[in-house]
PDB file of N, H, CA, C and O in Angstrom:
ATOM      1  N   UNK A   1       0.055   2.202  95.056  1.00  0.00           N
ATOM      2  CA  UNK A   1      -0.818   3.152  94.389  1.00  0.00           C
ATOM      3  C   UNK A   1      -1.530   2.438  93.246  1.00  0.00           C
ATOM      4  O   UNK A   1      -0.967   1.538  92.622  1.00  0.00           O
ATOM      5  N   UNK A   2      -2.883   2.876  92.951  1.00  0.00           N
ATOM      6  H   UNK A   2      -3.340   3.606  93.458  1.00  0.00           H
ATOM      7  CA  UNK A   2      -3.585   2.330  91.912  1.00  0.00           C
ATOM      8  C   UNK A   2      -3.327   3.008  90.770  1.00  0.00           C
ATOM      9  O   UNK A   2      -2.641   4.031  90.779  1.00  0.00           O
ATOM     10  N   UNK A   3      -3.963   2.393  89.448  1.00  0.00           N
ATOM     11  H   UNK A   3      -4.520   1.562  89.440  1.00  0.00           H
ATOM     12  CA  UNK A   3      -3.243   3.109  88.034  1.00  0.00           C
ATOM     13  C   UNK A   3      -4.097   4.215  88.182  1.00  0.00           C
ATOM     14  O   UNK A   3      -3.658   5.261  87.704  1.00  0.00           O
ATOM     15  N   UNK A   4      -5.587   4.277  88.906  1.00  0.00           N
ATOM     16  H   UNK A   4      -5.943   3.427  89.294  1.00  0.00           H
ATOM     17  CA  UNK A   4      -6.025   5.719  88.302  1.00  0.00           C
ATOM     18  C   UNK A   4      -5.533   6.722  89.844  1.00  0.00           C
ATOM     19  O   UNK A   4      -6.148   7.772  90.031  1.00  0.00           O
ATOM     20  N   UNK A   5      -4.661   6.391  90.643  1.00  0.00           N
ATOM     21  H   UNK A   5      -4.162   5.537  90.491  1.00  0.00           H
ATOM     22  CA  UNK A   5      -3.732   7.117  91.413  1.00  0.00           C
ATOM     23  C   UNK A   5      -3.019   7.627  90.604  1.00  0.00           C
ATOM     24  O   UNK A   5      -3.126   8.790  90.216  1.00  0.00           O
ATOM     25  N   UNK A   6      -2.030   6.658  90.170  1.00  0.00           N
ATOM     26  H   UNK A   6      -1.943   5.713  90.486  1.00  0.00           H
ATOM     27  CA  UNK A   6      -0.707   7.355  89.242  1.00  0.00           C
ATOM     28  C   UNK A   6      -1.448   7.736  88.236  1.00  0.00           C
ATOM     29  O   UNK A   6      -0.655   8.576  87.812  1.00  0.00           O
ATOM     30  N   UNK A   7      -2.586   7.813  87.302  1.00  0.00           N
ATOM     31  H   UNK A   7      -3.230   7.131  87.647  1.00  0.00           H
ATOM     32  CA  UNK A   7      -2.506   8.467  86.623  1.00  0.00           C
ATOM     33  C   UNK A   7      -3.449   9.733  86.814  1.00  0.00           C
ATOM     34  O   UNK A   7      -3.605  10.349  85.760  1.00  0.00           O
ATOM     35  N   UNK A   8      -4.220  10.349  88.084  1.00  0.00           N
ATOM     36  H   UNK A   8      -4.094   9.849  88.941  1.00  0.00           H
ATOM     37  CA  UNK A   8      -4.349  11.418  88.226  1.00  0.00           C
ATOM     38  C   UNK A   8      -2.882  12.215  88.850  1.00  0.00           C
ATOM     39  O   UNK A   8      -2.735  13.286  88.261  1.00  0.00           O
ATOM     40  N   UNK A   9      -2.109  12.033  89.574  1.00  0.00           N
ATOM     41  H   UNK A   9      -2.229  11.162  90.052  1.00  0.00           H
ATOM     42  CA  UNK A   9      -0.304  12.830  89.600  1.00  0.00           C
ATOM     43  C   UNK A   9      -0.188  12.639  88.184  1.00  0.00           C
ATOM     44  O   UNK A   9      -0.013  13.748  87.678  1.00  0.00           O
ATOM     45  N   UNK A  10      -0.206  11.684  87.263  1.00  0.00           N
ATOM     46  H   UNK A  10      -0.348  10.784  87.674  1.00  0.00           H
ATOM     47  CA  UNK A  10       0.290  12.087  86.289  1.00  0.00           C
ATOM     48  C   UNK A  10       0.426  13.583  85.681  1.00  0.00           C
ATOM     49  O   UNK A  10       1.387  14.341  85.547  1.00  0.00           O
ATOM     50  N   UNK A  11      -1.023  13.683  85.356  1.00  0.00           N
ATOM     51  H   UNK A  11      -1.803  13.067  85.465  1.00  0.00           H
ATOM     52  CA  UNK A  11      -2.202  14.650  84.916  1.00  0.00           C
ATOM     53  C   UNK A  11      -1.692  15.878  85.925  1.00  0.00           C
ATOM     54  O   UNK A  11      -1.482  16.935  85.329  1.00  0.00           O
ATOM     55  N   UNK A  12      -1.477  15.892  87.276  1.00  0.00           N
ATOM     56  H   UNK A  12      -1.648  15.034  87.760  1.00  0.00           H
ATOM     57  CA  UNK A  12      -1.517  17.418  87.711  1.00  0.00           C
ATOM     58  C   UNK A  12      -0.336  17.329  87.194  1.00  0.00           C
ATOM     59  O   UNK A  12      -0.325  18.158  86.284  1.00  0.00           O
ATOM     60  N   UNK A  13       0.869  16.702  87.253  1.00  0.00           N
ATOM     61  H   UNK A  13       0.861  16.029  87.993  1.00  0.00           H
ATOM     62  CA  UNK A  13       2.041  17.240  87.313  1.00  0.00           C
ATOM     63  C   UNK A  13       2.123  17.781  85.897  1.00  0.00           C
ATOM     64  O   UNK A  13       2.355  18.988  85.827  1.00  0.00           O
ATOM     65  N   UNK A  14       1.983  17.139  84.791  1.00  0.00           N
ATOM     66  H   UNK A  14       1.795  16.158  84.849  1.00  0.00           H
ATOM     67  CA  UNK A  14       1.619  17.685  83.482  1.00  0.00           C
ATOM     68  C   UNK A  14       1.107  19.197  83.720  1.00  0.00           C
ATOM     69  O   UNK A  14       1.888  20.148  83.678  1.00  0.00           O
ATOM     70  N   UNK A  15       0.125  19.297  83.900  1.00  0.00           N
ATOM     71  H   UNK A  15      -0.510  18.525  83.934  1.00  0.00           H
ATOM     72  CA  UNK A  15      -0.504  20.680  84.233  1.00  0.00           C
ATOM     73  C   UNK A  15       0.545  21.578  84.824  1.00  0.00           C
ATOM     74  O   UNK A  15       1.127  22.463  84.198  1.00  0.00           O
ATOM     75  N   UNK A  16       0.699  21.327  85.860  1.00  0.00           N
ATOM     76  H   UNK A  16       0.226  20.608  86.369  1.00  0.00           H
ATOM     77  CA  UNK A  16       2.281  22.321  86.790  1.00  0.00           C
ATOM     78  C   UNK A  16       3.017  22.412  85.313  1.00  0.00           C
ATOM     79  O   UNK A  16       2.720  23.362  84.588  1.00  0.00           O
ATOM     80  N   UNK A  17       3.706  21.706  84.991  1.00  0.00           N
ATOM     81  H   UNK A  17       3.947  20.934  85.580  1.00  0.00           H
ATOM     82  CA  UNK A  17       4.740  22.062  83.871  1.00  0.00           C
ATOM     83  C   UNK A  17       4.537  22.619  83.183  1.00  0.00           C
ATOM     84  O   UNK A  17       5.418  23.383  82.788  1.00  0.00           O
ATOM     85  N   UNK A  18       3.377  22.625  82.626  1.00  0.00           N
ATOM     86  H   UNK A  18       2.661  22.004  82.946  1.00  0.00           H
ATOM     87  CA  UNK A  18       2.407  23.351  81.232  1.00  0.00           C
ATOM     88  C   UNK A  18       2.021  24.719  81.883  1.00  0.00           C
ATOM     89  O   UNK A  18       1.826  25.666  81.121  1.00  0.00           O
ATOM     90  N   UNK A  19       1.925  24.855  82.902  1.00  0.00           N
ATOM     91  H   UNK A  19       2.083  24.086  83.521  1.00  0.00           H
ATOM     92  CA  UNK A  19       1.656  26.360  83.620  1.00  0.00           C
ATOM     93  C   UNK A  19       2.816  27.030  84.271  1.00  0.00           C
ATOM     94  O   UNK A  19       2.845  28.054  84.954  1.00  0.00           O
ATOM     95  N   UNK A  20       3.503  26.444  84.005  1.00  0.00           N
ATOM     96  H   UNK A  20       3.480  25.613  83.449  1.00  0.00           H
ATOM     97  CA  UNK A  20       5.173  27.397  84.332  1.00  0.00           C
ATOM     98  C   UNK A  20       5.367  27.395  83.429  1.00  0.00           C
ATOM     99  O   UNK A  20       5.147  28.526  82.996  1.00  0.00           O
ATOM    100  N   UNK A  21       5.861  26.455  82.333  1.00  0.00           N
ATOM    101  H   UNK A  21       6.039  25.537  82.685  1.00  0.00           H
ATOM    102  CA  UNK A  21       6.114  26.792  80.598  1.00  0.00           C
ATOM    103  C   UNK A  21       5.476  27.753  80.345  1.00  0.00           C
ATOM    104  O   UNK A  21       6.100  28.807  80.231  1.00  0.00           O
ATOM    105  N   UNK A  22       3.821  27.764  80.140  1.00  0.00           N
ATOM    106  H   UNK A  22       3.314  26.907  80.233  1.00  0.00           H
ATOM    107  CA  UNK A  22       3.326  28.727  79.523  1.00  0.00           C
ATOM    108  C   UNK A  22       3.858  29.725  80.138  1.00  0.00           C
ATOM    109  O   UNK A  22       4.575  30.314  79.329  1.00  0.00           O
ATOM    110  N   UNK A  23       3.882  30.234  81.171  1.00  0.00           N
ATOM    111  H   UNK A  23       3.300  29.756  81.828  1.00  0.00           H
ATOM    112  CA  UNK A  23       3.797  31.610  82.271  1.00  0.00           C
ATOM    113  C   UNK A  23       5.361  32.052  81.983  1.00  0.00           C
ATOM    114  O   UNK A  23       5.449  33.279  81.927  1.00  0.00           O
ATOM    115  N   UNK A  24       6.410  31.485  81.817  1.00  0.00           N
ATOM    116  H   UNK A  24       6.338  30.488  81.862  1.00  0.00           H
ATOM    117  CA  UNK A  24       7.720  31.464  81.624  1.00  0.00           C
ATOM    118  C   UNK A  24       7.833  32.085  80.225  1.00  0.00           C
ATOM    119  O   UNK A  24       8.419  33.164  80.313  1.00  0.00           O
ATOM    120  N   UNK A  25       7.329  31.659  78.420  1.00  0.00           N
ATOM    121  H   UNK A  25       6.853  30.783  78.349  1.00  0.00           H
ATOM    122  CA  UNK A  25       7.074  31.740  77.663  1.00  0.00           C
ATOM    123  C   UNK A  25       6.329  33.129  77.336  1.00  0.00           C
ATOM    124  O   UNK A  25       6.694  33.927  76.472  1.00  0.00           O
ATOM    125  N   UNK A  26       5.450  33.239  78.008  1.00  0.00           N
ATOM    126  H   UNK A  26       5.153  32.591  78.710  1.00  0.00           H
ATOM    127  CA  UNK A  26       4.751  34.551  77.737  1.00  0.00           C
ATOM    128  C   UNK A  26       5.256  35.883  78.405  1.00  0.00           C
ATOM    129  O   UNK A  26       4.870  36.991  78.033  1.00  0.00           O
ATOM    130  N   UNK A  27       6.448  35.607  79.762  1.00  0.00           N
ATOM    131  H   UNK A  27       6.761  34.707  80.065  1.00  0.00           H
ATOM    132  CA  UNK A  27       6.861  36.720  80.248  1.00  0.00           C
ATOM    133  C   UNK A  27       8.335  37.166  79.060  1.00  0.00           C
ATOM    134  O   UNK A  27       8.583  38.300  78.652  1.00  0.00           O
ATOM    135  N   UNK A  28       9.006  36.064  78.776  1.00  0.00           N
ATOM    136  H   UNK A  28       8.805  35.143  79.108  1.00  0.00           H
ATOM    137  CA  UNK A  28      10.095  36.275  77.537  1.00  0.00           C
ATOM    138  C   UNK A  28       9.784  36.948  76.699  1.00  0.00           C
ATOM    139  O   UNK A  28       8.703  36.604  76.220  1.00  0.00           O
ATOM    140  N   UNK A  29      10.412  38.167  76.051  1.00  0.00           N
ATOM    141  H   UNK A  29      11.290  38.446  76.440  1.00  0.00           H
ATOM    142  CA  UNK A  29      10.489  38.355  74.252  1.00  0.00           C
ATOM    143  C   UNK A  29      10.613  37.952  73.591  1.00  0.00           C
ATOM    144  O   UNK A  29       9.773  37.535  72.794  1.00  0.00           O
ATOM    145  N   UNK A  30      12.391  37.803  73.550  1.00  0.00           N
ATOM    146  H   UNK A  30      13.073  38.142  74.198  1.00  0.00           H
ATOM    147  CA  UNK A  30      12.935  36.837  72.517  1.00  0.00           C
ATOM    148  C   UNK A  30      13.923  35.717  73.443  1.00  0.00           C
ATOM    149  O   UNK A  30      14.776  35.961  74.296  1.00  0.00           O
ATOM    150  N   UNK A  31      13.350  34.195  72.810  1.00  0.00           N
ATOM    151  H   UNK A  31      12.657  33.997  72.117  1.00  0.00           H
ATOM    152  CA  UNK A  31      13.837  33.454  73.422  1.00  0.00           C
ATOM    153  C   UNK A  31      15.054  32.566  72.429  1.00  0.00           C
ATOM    154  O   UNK A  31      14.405  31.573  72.101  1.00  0.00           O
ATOM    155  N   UNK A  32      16.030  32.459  71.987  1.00  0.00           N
ATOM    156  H   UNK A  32      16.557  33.266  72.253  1.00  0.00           H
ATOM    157  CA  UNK A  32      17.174  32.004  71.524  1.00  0.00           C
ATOM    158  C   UNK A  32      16.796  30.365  71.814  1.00  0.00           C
ATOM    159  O   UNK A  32      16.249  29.853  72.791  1.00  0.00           O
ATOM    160  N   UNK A  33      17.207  29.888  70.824  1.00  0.00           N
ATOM    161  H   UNK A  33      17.651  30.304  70.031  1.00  0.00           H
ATOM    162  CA  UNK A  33      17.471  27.972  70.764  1.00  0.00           C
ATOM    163  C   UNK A  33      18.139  28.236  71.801  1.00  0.00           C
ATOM    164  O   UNK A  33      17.404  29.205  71.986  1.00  0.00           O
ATOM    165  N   UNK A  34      18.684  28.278  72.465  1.00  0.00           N
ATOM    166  H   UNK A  34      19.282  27.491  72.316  1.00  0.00           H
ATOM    167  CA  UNK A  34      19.890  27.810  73.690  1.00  0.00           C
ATOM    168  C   UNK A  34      19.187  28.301  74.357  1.00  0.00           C
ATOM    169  O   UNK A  34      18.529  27.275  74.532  1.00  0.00           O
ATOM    170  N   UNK A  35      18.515  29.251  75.139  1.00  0.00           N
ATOM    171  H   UNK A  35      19.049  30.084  74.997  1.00  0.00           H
ATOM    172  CA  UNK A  35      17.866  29.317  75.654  1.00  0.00           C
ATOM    173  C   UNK A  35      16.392  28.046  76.163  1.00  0.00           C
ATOM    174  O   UNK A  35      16.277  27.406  77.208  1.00  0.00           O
ATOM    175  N   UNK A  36      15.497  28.083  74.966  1.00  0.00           N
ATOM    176  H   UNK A  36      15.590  28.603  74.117  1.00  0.00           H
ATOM    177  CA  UNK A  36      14.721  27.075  74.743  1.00  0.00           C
ATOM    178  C   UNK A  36      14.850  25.886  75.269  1.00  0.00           C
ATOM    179  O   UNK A  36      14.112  25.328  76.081  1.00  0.00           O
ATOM    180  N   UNK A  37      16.205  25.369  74.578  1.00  0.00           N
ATOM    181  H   UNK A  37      16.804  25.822  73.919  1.00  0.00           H
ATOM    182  CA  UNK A  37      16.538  23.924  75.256  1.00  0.00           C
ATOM    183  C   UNK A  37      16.609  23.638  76.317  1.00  0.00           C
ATOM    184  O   UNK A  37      16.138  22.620  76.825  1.00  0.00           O
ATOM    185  N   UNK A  38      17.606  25.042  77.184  1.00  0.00           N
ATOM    186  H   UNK A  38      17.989  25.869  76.771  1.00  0.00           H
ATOM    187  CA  UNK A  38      17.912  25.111  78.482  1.00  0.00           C
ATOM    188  C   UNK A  38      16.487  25.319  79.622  1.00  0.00           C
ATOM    189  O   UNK A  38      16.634  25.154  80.833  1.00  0.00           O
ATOM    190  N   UNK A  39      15.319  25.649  79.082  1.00  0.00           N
ATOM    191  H   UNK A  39      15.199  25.784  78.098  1.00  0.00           H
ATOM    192  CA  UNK A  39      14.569  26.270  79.789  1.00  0.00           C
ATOM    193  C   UNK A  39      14.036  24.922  79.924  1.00  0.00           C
ATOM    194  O   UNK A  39      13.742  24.536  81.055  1.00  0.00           O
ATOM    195  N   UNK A  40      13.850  24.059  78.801  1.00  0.00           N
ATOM    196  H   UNK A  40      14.089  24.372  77.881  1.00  0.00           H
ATOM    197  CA  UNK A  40      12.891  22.907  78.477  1.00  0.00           C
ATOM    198  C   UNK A  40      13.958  21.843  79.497  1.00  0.00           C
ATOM    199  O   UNK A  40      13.371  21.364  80.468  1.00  0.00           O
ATOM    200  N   UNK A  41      15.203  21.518  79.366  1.00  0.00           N
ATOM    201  H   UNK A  41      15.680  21.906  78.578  1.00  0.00           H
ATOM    202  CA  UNK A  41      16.033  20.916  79.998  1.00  0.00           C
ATOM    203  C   UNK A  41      15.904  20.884  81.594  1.00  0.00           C
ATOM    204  O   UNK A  41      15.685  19.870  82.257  1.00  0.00           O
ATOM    205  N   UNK A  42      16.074  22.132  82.067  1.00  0.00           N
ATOM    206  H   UNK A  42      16.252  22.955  81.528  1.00  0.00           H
ATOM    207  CA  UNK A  42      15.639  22.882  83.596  1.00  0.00           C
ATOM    208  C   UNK A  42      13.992  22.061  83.874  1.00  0.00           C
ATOM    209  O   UNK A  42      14.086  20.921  84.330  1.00  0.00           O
ATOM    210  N   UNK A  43      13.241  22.336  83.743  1.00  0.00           N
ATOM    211  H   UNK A  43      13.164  23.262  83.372  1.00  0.00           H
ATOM    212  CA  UNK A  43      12.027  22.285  83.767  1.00  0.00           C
ATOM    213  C   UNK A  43      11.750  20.451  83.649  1.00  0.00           C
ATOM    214  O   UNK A  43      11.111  20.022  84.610  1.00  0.00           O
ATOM    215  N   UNK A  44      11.992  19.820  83.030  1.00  0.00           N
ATOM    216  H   UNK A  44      12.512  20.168  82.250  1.00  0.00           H
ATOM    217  CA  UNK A  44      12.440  18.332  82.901  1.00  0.00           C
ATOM    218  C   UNK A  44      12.868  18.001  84.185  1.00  0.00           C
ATOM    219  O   UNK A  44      12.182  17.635  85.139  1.00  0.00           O
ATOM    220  N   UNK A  45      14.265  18.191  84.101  1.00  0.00           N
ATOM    221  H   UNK A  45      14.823  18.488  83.326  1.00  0.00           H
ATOM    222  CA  UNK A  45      15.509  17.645  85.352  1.00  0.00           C
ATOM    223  C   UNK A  45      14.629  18.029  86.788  1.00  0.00           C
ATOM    224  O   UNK A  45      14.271  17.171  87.594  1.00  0.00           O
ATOM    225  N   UNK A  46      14.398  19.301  86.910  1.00  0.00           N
ATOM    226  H   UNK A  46      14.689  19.998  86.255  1.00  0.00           H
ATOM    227  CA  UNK A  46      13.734  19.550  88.292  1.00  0.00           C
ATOM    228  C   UNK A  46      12.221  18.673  88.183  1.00  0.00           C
ATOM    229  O   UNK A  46      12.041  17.878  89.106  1.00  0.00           O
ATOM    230  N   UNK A  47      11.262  18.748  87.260  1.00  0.00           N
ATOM    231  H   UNK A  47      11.408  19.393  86.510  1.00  0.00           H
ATOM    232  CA  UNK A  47      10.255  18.161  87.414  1.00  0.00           C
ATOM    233  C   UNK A  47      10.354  16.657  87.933  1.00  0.00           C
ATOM    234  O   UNK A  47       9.774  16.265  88.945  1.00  0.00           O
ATOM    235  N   UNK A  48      10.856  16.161  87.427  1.00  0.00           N
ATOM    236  H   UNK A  48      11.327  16.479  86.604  1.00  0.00           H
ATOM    237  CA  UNK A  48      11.538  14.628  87.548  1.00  0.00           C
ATOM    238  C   UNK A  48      12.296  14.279  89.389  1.00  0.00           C
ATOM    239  O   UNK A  48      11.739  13.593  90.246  1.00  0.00           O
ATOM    240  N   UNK A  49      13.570  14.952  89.528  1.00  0.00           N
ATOM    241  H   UNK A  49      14.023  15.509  88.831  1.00  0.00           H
ATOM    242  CA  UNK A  49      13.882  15.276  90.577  1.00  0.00           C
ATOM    243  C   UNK A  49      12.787  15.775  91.716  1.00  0.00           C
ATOM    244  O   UNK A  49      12.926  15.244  92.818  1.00  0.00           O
ATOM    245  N   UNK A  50      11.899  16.569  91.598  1.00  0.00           N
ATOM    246  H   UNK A  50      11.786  16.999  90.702  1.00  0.00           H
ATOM    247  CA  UNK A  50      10.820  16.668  92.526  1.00  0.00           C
ATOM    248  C   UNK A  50       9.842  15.637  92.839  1.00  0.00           C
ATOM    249  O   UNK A  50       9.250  15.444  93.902  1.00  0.00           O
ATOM    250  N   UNK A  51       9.736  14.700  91.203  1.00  0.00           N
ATOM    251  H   UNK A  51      10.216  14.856  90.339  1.00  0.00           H
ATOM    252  CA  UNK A  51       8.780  13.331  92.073  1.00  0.00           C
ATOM    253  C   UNK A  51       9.627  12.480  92.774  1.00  0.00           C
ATOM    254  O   UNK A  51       9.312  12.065  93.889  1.00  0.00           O
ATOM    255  N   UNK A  52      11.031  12.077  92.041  1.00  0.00           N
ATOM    256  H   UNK A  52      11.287  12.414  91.135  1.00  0.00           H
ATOM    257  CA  UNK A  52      11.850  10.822  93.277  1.00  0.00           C
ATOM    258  C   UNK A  52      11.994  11.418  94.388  1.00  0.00           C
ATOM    259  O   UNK A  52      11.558  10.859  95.394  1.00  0.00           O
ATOM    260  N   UNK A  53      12.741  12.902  94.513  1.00  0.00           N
ATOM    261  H   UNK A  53      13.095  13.357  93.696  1.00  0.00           H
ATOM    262  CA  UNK A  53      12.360  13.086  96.085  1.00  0.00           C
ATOM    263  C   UNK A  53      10.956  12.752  96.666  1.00  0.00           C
ATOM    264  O   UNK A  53      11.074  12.211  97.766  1.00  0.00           O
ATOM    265  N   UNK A  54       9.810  12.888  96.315  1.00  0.00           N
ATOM    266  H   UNK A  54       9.714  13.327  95.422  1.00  0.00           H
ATOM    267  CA  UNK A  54       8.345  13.165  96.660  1.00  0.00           C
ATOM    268  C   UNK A  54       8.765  10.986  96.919  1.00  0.00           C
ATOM    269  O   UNK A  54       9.139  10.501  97.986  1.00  0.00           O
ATOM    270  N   UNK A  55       8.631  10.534  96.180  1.00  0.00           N
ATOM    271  H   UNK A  55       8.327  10.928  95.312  1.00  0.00           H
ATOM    272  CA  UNK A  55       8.636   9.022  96.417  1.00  0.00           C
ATOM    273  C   UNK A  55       9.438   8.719  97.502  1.00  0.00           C
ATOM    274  O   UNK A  55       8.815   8.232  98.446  1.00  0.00           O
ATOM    275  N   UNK A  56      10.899   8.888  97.694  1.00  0.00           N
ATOM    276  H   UNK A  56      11.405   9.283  96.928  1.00  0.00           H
ATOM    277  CA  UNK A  56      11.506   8.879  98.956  1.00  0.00           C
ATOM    278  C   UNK A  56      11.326   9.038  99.710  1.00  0.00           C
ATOM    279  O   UNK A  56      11.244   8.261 100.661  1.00  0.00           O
ATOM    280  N   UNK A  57      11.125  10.481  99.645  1.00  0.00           N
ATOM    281  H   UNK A  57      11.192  11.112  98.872  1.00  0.00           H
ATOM    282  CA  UNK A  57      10.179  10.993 100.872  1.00  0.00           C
ATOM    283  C   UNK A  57       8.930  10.354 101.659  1.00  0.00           C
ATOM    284  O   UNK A  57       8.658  10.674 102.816  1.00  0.00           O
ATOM    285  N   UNK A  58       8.305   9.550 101.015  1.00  0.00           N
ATOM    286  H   UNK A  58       8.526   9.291 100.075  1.00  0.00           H
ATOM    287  CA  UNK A  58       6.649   8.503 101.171  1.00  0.00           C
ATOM    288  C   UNK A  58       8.008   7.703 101.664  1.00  0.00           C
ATOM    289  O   UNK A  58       8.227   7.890 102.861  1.00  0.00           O
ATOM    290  N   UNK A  59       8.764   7.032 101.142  1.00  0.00           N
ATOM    291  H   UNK A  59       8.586   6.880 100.169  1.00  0.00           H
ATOM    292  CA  UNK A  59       8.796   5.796 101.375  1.00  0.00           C
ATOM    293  C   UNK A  59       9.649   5.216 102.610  1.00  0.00           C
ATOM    294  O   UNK A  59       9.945   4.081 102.985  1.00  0.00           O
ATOM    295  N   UNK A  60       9.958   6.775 103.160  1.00  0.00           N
ATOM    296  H   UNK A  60       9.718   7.697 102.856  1.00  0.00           H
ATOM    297  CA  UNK A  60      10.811   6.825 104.576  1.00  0.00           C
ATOM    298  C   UNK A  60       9.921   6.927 105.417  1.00  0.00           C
ATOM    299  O   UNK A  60      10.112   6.415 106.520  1.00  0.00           O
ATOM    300  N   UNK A  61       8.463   7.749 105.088  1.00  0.00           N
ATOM    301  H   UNK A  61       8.308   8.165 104.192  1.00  0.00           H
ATOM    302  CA  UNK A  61       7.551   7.795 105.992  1.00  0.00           C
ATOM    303  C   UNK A  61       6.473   6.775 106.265  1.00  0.00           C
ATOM    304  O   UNK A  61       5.639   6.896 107.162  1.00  0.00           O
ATOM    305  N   UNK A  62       6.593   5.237 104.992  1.00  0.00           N
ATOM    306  H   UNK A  62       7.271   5.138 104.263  1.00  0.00           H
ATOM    307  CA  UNK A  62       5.485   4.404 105.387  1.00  0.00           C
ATOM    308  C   UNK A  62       6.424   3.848 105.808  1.00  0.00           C
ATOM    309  O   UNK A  62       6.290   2.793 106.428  1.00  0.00           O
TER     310      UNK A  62
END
């Protein structure tokens, strides 16, 4: 992949996160620190976990 490859995925995936955060954020009332962390934590771990699968996934198929 070229850098302005990786860095347009960069850019959507940013976006995805920033549009479930927001959308997540605005359906809550009140959101508790433990909460927060956990939501921000979740949202991390799976984001992350969804590109190495996504790479694996390519790299079984080239």
């Amino acid at each position: 992949m070229s850098f302005l490859e990786i860095l347009f995925l960069a850019i959507a995936l940013a976006m995805d996160a920033f549009a479930v955060a927001l959308g997540t954020g605005l359906a809550l009332q009140e959101v508790s620190r433990r909460q927060n962390f956990r939501l921000s934590w979740h949202f991390g771990f799976f984001q992350g976990l969804m590109t190495i699968l996504g790479w694996l996934g390519g790299q079984t198929l080239h």
